[in-house]
C-alpha positions in Angstrom: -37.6 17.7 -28.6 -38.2 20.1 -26.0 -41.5 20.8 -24.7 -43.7 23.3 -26.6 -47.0 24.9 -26.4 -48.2 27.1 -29.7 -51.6 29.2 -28.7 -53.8 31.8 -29.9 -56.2 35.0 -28.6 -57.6 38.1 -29.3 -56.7 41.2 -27.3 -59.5 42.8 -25.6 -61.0 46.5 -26.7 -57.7 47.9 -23.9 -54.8 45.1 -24.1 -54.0 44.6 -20.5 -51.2 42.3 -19.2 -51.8 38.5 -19.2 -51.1 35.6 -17.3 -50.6 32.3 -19.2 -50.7 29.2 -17.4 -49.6 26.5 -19.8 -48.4 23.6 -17.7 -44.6 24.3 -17.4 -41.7 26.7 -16.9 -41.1 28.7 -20.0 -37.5 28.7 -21.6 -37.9 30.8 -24.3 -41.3 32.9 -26.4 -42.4 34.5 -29.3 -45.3 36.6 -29.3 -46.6 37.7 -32.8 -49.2 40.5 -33.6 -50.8 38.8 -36.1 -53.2 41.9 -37.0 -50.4 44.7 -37.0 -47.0 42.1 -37.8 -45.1 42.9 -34.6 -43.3 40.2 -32.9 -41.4 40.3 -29.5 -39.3 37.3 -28.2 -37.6 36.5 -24.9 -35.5 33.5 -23.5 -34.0 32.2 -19.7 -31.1 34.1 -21.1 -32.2 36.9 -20.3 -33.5 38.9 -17.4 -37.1 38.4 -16.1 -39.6 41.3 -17.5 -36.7 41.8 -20.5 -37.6 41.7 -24.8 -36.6 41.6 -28.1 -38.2 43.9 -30.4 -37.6 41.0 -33.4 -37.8 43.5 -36.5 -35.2 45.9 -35.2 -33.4 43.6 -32.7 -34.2 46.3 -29.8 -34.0 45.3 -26.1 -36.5 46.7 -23.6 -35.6 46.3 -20.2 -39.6 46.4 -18.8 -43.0 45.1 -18.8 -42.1 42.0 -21.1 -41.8 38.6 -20.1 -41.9 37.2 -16.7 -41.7 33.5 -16.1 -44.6 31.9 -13.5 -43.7 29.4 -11.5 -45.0 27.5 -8.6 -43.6 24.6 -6.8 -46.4 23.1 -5.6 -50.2 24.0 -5.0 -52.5 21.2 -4.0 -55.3 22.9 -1.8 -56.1 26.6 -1.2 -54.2 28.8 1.3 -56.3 30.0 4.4 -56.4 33.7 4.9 -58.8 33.4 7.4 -61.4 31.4 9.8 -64.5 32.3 11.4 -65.9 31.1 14.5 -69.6 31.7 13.1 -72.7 29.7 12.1 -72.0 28.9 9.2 -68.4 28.7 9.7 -66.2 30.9 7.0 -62.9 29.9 5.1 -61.1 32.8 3.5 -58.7 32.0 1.3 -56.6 32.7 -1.8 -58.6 31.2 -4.8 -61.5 28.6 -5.0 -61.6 28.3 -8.8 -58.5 27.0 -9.2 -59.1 23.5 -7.2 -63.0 23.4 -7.9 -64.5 23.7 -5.1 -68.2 23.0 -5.2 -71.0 23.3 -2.9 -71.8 19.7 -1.1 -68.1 19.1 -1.2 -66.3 17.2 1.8 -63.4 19.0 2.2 -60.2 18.6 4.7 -58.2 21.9 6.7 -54.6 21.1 7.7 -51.6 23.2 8.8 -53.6 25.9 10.8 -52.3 27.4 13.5 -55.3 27.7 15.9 -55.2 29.3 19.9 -56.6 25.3 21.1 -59.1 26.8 23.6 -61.9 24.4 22.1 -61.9 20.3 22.5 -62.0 20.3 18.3 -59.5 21.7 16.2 -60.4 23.7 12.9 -57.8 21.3 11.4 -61.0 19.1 10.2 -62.9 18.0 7.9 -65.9 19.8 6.5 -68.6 20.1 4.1 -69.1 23.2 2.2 -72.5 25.1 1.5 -71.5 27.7 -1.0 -68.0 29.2 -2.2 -67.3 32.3 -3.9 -63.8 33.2 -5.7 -62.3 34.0 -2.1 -64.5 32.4 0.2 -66.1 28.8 1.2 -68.9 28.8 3.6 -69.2 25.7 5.6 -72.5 23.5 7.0 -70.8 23.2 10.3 -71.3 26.0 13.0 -68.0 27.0 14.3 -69.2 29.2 16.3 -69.7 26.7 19.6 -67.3 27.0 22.1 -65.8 23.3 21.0 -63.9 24.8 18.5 -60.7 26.7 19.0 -60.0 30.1 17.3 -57.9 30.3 14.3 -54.7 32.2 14.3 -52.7 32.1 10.9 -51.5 29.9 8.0 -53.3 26.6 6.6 -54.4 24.8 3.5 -57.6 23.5 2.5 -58.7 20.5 -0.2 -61.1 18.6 -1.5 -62.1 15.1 0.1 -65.3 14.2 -2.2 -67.6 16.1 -4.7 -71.5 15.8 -3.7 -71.7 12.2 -4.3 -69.2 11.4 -2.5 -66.9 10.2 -5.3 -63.0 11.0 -4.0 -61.2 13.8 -5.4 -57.2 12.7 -5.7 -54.7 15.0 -4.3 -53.4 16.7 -7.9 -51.0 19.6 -7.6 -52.6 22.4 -10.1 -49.2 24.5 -9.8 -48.7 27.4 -12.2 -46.2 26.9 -15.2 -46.1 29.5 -17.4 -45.5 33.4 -18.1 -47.0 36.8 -17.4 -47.0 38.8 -21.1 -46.8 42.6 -19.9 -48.0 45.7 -21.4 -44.9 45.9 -23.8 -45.2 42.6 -25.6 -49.4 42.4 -25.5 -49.9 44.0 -29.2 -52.4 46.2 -30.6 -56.1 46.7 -29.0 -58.4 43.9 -30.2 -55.0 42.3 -31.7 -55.1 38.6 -32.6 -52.3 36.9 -31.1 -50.3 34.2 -31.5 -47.6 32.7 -28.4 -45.0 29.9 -29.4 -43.3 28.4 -26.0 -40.7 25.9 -25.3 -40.0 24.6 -22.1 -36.9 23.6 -20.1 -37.6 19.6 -20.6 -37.1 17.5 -23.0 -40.3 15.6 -24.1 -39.6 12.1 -25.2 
């Protein structure tokens, strides 16, 4: 048996294009519009953002199914670095890894210019975090740290009690439904997925 996810939603007022994350690399989909009976389906077969109207047996070449796919993410990637009190991460996306104010958290693979004695490859702990940012205790500002340049990850150490947080990659393994195979306005839908493993 190959893997398989079966789930369920309800289209907003204006169906807009949706990203599923369902914990592996889609193989092949159905998608059913259980309010107006459409159905599309796609499989690896076929090319990426390709569908199958199933009642007619129609291919569309556009905004169907794309598969998502990351190799590995285990931190956030750094965007940017300020040398400021409070010192300012910028980076990709904070929900995603959990980041929480009171958090010890470690920066790795930066490039910075190493004018300062201390490296912003440290570890930190974080005073408040919004979707794209995390806002350190630490003044980076003093002239002991050096200036960041490009590149680097950042993850969590320990939560506010201290309690470790184990390294855990939170990759993306799913699909992207575009406009084509999303269904009616306020639609409830149903997705059937397999996945390219075989589950023992």
């Amino acid at each position: 048996m190959t893997q398989m996810k079966v789930w369920t939603w309800t289209n907003p007022a204006t169906a807009v294009v949706r990203h599923e994350s369902i914990g592996f690399t889609v193989s092949e989909i159905t998608v059913t519009d259980v309010t107006n009976g459409a159905q599309w389906y796609w499989n690896s077969a076929m090319t990426d953002g390709y569908y199958v109207l199933v009642g007619d047996g129609s291919v569309t070449t556009s905004n169907g199914f794309t598969p998502l796919a990351q190799s590995t993410a285990v931190g956030a990637t750094i965007s940017g670095f300020t040398n400021a009190n409070p010192g300012v991460i910028t980076v990709n996306d904070t929900a995603t890894f959990g980041f929480a104010a009171g958090d010890t958290i470690k920066v790795a693979e930066l490039a910075d210019d190493l004018t300062g004695d201390a490296s912003l490859n440290n570890t930190f702990t974080v005073a408040s975090v919004t979707s794209t940012t995390i806002t350190l205790v630490e003044d980076t500002s003093v002239t002991d740290y050096s200036v960041y340049v490009s590149g680097g990850k950042v993850t969590r150490v320990s939560d506010t009690d201290g309690k470790a947080i184990p390294i855990e990659n939170l990759a993306i393994g799913g699909i992207t439904l575009g406009t084509g195979v999303m269904g009616g306005n306020a639609a409830v839908m149903t997705a059937v997925a397999h996945g390219e493993n075989v589950v023992l």
